[in-house]
C-alpha positions as CSV (number, residue, x, y, z in Angstrom):
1,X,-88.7,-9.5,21.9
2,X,-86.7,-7.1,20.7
3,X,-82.2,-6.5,20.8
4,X,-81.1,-3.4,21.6
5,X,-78.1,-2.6,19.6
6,X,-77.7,1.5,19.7
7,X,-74.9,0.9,21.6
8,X,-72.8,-1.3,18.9
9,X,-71.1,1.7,16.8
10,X,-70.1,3.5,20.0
11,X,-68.2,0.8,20.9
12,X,-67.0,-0.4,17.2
13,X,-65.8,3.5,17.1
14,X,-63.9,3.3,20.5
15,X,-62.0,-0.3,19.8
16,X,-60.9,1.3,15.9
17,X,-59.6,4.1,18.3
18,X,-57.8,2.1,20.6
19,X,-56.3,0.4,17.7
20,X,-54.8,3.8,16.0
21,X,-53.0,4.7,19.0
22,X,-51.6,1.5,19.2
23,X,-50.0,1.7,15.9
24,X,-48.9,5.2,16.4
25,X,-46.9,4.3,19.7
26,X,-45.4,1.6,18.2
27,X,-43.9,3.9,15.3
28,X,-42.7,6.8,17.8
29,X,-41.4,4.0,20.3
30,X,-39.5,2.3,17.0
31,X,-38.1,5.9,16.2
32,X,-37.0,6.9,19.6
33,X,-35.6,3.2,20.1
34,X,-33.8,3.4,17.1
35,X,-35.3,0.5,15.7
36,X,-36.5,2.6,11.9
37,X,-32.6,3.1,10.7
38,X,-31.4,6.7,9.9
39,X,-29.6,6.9,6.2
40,X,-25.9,7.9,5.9
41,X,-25.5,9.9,3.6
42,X,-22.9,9.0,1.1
43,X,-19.5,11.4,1.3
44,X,-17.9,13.2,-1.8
45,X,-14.3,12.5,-2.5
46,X,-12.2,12.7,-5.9
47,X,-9.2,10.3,-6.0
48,X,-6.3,9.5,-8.1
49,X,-5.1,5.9,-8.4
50,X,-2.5,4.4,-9.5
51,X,-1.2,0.7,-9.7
52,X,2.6,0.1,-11.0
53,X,3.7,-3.3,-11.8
54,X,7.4,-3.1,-11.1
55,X,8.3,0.5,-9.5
56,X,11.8,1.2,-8.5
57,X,12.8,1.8,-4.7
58,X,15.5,3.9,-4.6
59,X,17.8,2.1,-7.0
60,X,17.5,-1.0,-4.5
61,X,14.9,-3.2,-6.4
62,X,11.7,-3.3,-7.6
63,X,8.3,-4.4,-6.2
64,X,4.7,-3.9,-6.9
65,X,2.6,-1.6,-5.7
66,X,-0.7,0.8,-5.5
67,X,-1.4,4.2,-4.9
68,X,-4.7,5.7,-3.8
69,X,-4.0,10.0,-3.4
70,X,-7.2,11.6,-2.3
71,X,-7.5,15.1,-4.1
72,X,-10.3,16.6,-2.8
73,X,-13.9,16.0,-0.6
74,X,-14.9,15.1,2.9
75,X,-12.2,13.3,5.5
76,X,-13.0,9.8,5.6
77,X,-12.4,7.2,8.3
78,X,-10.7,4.4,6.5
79,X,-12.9,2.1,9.0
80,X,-16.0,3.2,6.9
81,X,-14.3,2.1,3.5
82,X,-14.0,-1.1,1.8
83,X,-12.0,-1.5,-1.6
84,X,-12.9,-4.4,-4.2
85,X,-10.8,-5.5,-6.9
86,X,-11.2,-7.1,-10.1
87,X,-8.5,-9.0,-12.9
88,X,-8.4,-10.9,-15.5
89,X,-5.1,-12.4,-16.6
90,X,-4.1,-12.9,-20.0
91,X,-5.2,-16.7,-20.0
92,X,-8.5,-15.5,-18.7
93,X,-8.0,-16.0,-14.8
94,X,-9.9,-14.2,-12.8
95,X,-8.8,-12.9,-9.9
96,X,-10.7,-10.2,-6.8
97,X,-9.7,-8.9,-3.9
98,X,-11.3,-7.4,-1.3
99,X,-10.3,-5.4,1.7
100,X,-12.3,-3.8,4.5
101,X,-11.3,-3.1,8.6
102,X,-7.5,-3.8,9.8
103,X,-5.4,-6.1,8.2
104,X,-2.2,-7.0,9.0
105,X,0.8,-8.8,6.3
106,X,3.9,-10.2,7.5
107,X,7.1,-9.6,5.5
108,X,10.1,-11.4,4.3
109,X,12.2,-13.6,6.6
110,X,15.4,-12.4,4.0
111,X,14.3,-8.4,4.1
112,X,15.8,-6.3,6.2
113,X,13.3,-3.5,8.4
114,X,9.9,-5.6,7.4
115,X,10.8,-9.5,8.4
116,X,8.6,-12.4,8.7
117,X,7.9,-11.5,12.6
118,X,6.7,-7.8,11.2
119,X,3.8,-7.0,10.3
120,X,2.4,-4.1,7.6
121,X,-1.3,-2.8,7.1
122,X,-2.1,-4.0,3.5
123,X,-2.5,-0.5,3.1
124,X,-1.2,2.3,5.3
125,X,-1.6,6.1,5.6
126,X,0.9,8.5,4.4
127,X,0.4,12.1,5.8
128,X,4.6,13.4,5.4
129,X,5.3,10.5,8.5
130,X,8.3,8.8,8.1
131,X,7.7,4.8,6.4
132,X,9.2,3.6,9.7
133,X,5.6,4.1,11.9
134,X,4.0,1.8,9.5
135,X,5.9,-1.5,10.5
136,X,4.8,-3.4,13.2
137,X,5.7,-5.9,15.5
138,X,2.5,-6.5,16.7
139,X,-0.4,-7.7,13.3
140,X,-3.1,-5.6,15.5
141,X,-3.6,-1.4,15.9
142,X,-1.5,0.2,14.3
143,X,-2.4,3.6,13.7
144,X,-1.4,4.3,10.4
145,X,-3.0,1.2,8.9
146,X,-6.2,0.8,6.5
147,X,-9.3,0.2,8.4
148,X,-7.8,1.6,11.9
149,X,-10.0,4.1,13.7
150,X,-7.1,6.7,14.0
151,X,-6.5,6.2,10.3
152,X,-8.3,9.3,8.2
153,X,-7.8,9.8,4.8
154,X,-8.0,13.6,3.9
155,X,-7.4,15.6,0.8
156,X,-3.7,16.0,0.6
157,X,-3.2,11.9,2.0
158,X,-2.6,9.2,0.1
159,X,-3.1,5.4,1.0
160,X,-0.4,3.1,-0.1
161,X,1.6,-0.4,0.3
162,X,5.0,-0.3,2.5
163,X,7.0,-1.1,-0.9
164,X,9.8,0.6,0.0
165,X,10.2,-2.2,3.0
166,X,9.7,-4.9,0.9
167,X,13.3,-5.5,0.1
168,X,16.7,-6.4,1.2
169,X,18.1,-3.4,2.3
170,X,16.5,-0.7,4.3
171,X,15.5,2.6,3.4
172,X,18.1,4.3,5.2
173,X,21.6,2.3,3.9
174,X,23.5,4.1,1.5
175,X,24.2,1.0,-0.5
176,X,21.7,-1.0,-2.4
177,X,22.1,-4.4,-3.7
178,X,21.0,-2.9,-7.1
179,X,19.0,-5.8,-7.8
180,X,17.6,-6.0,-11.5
181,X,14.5,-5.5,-12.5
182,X,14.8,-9.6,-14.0
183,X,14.4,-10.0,-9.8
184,X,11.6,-8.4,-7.8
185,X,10.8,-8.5,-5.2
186,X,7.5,-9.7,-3.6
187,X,4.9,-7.1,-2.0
188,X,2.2,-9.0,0.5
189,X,0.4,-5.6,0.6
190,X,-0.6,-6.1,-3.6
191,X,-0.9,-10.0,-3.1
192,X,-3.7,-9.3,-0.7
193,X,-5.3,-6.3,-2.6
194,X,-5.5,-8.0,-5.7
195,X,-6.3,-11.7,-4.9
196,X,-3.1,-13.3,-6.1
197,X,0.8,-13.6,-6.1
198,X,1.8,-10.6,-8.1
199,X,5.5,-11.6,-9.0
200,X,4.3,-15.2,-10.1
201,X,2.0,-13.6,-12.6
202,X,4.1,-11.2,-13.6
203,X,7.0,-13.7,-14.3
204,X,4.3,-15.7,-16.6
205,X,3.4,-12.8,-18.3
206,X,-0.2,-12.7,-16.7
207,X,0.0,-9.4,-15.6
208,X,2.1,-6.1,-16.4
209,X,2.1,-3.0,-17.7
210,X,-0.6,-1.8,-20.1
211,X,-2.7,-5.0,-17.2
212,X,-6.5,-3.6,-16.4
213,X,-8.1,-4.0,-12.7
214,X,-11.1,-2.7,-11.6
215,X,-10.9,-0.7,-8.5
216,X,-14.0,0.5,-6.3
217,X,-14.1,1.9,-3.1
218,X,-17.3,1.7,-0.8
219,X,-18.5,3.9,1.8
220,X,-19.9,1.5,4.6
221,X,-22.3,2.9,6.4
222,X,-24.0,4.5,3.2
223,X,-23.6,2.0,0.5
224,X,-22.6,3.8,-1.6
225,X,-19.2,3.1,-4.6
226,X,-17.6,6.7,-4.3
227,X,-14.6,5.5,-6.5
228,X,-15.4,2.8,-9.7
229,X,-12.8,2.8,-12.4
230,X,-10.5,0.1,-14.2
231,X,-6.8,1.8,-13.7
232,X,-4.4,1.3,-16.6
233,X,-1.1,-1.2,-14.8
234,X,2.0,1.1,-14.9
């Protein structure tokens, strides 16, 4: 007896066939379903920062705070940013912060314009507004705060802490309590940034002037650090 197999490779070819198109459906149906991700592509910016220990407000006191001026590049939500921080004290604490989407610091029941039922962004956007729109009584959307989807840094902006709230008198009075610089005041917007209680560590000598912190700011959706640079405390 004899097996007739001429028609074995006919079929072989047709199932190897069958199996190709499978496996290039599959890839166009992951593509058009969105299931093989499309990079971002990380933006280009060039920033100036700045960090002072104990800056003056107006003759009225002194509180910490941080400055981030963009110079140049692309507009950038601040939704799509997150910025990390990195100290270590003079008695070799280590300290990070990290901050990334909306959120909201209460103030000081004793301050006057940003109490403890106000709320501040930890950091907030300063395009020539008055500081006034940047306090809160509500801790959610606030347009002018970090992470917000209304909030774009552009060239020109600058992102910064509501210092000049953080005090006893507000902006606007013509007489300041003139309080020394042996007596700062606190700044929840720096507690949060950099991971600790600035004033305490500044009152044991753990941080100051001539102080180091790492600062990097990431781009989200690409990835990517487009800011990483240890800024000299002023």
């Amino acid at each position: 007896m004899r097996q007739n197999t001429h028609a074995v490779s006919p079929v072989v070819g047709v199932m190897l066939m069958l199996v190709v198109t499978i496996i290039i459906a599959a890839i166009v149906s992951a593509f058009s379903g969105g299931l093989v991700g499309t990079p971002h592509t990380a933006p280009s910016a060039a920033f100036d920062v700045h960090i002072y220990a104990l800056q003056d407000q107006d003759g009225c006191f002194y509180t910490p705070t941080m400055t981030i001026h963009e110079i140049s590049g692309d507009s950038l939500p601040t939704k799509d940013l997150k910025i990390v921080t990195a100290y270590t004290s003079t008695g070799g604490s280590v300290f990070s912060g990290n901050l990334s989407g909306e959120v909201a610091v209460p103030g000081n029941a004793n301050w006057q314009g940003f109490t403890s039922s106000q709320y501040s962004g930890v950091l907030v956007l300063n395009t020539g507004k008055q500081f006034g729109s940047f306090i809160s009584n509500s801790p959610t959307v606030n347009s002018a705060w970090f992470g917000d989807e209304s909030a774009i840094l552009s060239p020109g902006y600058y992102l910064t802490t509501a210092a000049l709230f953080c005090g006893n008198n507000p902006i606007s009075s013509d007489s300041c309590d003139g309080d020394p610089i042996t007596n700062p005041h606190d700044n929840p917007g720096m507690d949060y940034l950099l991971g600790f209680n600035v004033i305490d560590q500044i009152q044991k000598g753990g941080f100051g002037t001539g102080s180091v912190v790492e600062i990097r700011i990431i781009h989200i959706p690409s990835g990517s650090i487009i800011y990483d640079r240890k800024v000299n405390v002023e």
